[in-house]
N, C-alpha and C positions, 0 to 999 in steps of 0.2 A: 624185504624186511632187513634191519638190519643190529647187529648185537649192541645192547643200552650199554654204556662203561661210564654213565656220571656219578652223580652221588647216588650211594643205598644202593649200587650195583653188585650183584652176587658172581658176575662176568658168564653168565648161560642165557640171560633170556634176553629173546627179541621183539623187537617193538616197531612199528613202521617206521619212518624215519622223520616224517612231519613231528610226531609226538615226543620225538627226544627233548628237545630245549623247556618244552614246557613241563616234564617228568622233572627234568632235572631242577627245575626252579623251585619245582611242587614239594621234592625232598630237599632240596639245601633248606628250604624256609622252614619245614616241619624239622630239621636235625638242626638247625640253628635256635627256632626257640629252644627247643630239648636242653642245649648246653645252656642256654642263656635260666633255664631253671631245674637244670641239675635233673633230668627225668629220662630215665635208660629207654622208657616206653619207644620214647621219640627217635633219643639218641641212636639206636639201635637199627631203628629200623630199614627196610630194606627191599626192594622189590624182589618178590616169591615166584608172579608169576606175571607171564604177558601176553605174548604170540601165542595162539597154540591150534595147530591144522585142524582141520575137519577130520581127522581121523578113528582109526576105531576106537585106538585109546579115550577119544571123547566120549563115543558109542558106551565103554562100558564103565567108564563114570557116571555117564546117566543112569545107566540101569543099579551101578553103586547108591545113586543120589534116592531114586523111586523106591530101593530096599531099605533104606536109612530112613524115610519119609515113612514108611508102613512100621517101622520097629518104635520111633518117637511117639506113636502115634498111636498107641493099642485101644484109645477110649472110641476110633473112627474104623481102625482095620481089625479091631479083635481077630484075632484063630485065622486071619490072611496072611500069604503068601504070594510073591511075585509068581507066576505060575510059568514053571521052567519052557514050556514049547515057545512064549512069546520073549527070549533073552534075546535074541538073534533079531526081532523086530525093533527091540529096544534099543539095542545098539548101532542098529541101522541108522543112514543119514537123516533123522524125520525134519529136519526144517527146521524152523521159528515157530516157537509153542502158538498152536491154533491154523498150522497151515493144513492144506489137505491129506498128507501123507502123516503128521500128528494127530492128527483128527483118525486115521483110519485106523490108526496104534488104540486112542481112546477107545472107539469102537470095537475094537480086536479083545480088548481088556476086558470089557461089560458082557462081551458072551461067557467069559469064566465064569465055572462055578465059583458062587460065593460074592459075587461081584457085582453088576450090573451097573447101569448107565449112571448113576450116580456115586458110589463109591469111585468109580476108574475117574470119572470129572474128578474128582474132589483128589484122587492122589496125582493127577497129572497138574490141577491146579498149584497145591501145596509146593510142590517140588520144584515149579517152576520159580518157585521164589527164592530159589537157593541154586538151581543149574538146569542149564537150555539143553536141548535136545541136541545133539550131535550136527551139526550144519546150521545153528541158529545164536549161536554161541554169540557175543558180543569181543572174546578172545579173538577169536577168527581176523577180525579185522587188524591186530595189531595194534590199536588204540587205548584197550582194557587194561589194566591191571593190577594185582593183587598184591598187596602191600601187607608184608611180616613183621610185627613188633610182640614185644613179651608184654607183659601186665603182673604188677607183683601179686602174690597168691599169700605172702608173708612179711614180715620183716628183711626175711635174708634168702627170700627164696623168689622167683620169677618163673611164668610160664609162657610159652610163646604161643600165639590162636591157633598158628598153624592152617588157615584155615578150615578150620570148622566149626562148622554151624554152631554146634551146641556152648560155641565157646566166646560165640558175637557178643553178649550181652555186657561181659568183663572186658573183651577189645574197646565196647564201646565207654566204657567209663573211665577207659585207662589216660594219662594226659592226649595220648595221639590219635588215640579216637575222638576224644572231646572235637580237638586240633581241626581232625577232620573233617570231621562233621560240620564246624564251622567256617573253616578257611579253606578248602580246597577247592570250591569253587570261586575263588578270588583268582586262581589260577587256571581255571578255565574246564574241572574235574569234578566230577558227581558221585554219590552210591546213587545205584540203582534202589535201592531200599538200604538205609542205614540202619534200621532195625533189624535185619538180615546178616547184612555182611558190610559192616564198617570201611571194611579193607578193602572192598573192592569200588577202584574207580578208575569212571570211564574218561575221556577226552570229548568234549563238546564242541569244540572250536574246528573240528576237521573240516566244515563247510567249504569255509576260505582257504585252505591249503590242499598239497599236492593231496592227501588224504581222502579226497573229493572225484570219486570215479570219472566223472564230467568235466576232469581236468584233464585226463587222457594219462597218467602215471598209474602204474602199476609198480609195485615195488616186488622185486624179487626175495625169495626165500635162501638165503644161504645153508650151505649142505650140511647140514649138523654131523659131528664123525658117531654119534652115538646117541641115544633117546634118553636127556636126562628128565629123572622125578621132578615132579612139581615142589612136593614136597622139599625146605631147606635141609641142606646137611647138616645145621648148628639149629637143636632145638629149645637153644633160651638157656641160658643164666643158669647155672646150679648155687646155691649157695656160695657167697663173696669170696673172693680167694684174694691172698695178698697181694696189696696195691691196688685194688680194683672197691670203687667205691660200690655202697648196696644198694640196688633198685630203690626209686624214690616211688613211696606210693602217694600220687595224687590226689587229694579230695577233691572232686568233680565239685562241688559247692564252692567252697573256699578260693580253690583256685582255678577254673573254668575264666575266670574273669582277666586274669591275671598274664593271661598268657596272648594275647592279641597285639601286644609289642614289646620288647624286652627292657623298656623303662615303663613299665605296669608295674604299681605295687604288689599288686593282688590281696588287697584286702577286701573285706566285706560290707557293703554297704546295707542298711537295713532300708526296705520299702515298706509304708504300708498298703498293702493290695484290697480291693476291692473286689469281690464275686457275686457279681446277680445271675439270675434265673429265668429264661422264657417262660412262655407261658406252658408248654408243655413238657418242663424240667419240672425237677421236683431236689428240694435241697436235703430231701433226708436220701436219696438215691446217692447221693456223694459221699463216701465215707472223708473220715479226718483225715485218712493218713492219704488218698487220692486229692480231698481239697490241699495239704500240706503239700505235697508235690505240683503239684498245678500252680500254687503261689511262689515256690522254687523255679518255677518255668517262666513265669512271668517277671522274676528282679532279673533272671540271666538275661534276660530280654530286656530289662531296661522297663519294662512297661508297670502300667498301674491298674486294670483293672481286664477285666474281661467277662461273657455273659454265657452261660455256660444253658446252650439251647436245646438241648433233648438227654435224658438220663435213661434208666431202665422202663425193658417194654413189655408189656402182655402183648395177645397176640392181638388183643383189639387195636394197640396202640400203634403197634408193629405195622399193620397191615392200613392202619391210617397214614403213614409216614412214607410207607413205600406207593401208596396209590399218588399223594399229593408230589413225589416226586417225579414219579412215571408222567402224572401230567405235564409238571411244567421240562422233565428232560427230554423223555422219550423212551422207550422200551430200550434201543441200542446201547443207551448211554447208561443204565441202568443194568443191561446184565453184564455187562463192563467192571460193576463196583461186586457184585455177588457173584458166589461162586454156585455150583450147580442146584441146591440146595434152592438159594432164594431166587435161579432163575426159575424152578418150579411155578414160584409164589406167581414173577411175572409174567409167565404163559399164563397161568387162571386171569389173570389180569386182563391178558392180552384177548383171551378168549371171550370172555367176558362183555368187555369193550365190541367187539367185534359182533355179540351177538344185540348189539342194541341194549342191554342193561343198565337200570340206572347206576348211577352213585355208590348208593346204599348196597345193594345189589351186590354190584363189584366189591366194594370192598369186602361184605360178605363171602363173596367165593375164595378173597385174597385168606381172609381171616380162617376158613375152612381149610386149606391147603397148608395154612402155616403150622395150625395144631395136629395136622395130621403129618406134618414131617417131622413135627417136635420142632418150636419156637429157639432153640438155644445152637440151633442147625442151620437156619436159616442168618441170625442174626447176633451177634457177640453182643447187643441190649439188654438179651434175654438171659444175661447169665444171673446167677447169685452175685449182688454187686459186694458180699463180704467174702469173696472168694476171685474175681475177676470185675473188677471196676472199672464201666463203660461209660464213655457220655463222649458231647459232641460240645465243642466249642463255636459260637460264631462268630463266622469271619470279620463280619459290619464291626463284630463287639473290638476287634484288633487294630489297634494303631500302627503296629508297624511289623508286618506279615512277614517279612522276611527274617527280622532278629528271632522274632516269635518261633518259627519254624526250623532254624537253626537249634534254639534255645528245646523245644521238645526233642530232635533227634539226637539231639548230645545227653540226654537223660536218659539212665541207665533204667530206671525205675519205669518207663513204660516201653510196654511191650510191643505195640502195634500204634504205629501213626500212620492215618493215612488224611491227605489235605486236598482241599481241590485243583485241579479240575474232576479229579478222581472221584472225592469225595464233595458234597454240597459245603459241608463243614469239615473243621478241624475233629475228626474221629482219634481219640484216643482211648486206647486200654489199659487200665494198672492192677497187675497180680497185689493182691494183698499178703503184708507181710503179718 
């Protein structure tokens, strides 16, 4: 490894050495628009974090991360507790989430009082969407990292994410989320989930460079004199002090557009959008303020219409949806997209299937299983759609999938995208305001 000193350097953290040039190109271009529209978000920012060993200190960030996941989450963990005999397994090296030494942590979990095989799935699932297990980390490699910018909170005031979780949603609105979301794989750099963590991104390109085990390089770790915080030592902007211009707050609407070259106006263009319905959508399951958003999604996108193919589900509907999918994916590919919850549903399925049953049958057993886990457990359709607004967009309906998907993960206003291969369709969620 070796220490990053380009742009947005804080002069601590290390990064392989393949990934320097293309870091460094990924921040002058994100602090170059910034100046070019006067926006501190950008301006500012800076890499937080990168390298970081297999260590224990990783070990008890995960178990920080699974305590964090059960405290956000009282309507799934009520009256639970991480249960102190299993810390020491927790912060143990378990692998890449779903190896066999993670897998025997999940198990370990579900014999606790209180707990059992589906709670423990469901908080090892969660969590994994925000931090890996100590030896599965995607840091490890030197490739990853974590990128620090403030977001205004006021007129004359700024807050920096810091990373944390509960603070992604305003990263992601702020210009250098927008930024990112959209442009940082021009440079060869991803979120693993941008609805998660804005700031964290990976290196894609390592295939073709020394970065490539099968090249025969290893890169050495140089001797650090001392173990510093991930955490920056500058936590963002206090109120403007003299000479110092005040954080600009961006509107992700207005100016989202605006910023893709520095002779961009940034003005606003009006489309008129088009929304049809499949046949198993329903257009009063959309609320205004979710259609409004969704037609915000598609001018960022340049686009003009889209078909909006599955809305809110009973568990009949529910269990129609997931049988026709199991047919044409497959059970693998399937409990892939659910978490422990609907892979219930597709065990009955699978059992089912297995014992000769027809159709109707099957999906009877699916439909059985679902009401007996609670329909809103298994599936984000089943929510109240004036309280969490769910539906699927299809893909066939999309002209041009990539602006499109850009254009949803820079949108602060939903919560959860997921697209295919993942997903069959464009899966989105919007909390109602």
């Amino acid at each position: 490894m070796t220490r990053y000193t380009g742009v947005g350097s804080d002069g601590e953290q290390l990064i392989h050495p393949a990934v320097a040039a293309p870091l460094n190109a990924l921040m002058s271009a994100l602090r170059e628009v910034g100046s070019c529209i006067d926006d501190e978000s950008m301006k500012r920012a800076f890499v937080a974090s990168a390298y970081r060993p297999s260590s224990k200190r990783e070990g008890e960030h995960y178990l920080g991360a699974l305590e964090t996941t059960i405290k956000q989450n009282p309507n799934i963990f009520s009256g639970l507790k991480f249960p102190k005999r299993l810390e020491n397994m927790a912060t143990s090296s378990l692998g890449t989430y779903g190896s066999q030494k993670h897998k025997e942590f999940v198990a370990a979990l579900a014999k606790e009082s209180g707990w059992g095989q589906h709670l423990a799935q469901e908080l090892a699932d969660i969590t994994e969407g925000y931090k890996a297990p100590r030896g599965g980390s995607a840091h490890h490699s030197g490739l990853a990292v974590d990128i620090n910018f403030p977001y205004p909170i006021s007129a004359t005031k700024a807050q920096w994410h810091g990373i944390h979780r509960e603070r992604n949603q305003q990263a992601l609105r702020s210009a250098a989320g927008v930024w990112l979301g959209k442009f940082a794989s021009d440079h060869g750099f991803a979120s693993y989930n941008t609805g998660k963590e804005i700031w964290h991104q990976e290196w894609l390109n390592w295939k073709d460079s020394s970065a490539n085990p099968e090249q025969g390089h290893t890169p050495t770790v140089p001797k650090p004199t001392e173990e510093k915080p991930v955490a920056p030592k500058q936590q963002g902007p206090k109120a403007t002090v003299p000479g110092e211009k005040k954080p600009v707050s961006l509107d992700i609407e207005a100016k989202a557009q605006g910023i893709t070259t520095p002779k961009s106006t940034g003005q606003k263009v009006t489309v008129s959008i088009a929304i049809s319905y499949g046949k198993n959508a329903h257009a009063k399951d959309v609320t205004a303020y979710s259609r409004k958003v969704l037609e915000d999604i598609l001018r960022a996108a340049g686009l003009k219409s889209a078909t909006i193919s599955s809305t809110s589900r009973d568990a009949t509907d529910q269990a129609r949806v997931m049988f026709d999918n199991l047919e044409k994916y497959g059970v693998a590919a399937q409990k892939k997209l659910y978490m422990a919850a609907g892979r219930e549903v597709i065990d009955a399925y699978d059992k089912a299937k297995k014992e000769g049953k027809s159709e109707q049958e099957i999906k009877a057993a699916m439909k059985a299983k679902i009401e007996e886990i609670g329909p809103t457990k298994v599936s984000r359709h089943a929510s109240n759609p004036n309280k969490l607004n769910v539906f699927d967009v299809g893909p066939s309906s999309i002209a041009d999938p990539a602006a499109f998907e850009h254009a949803v993960e820079a949108e602060g206003r939903v919560s959860k995208f997921l697209k295919p291969p993942k997903d069959p369709g464009y899966h989105l969620e919007i909390p109602q305001q």
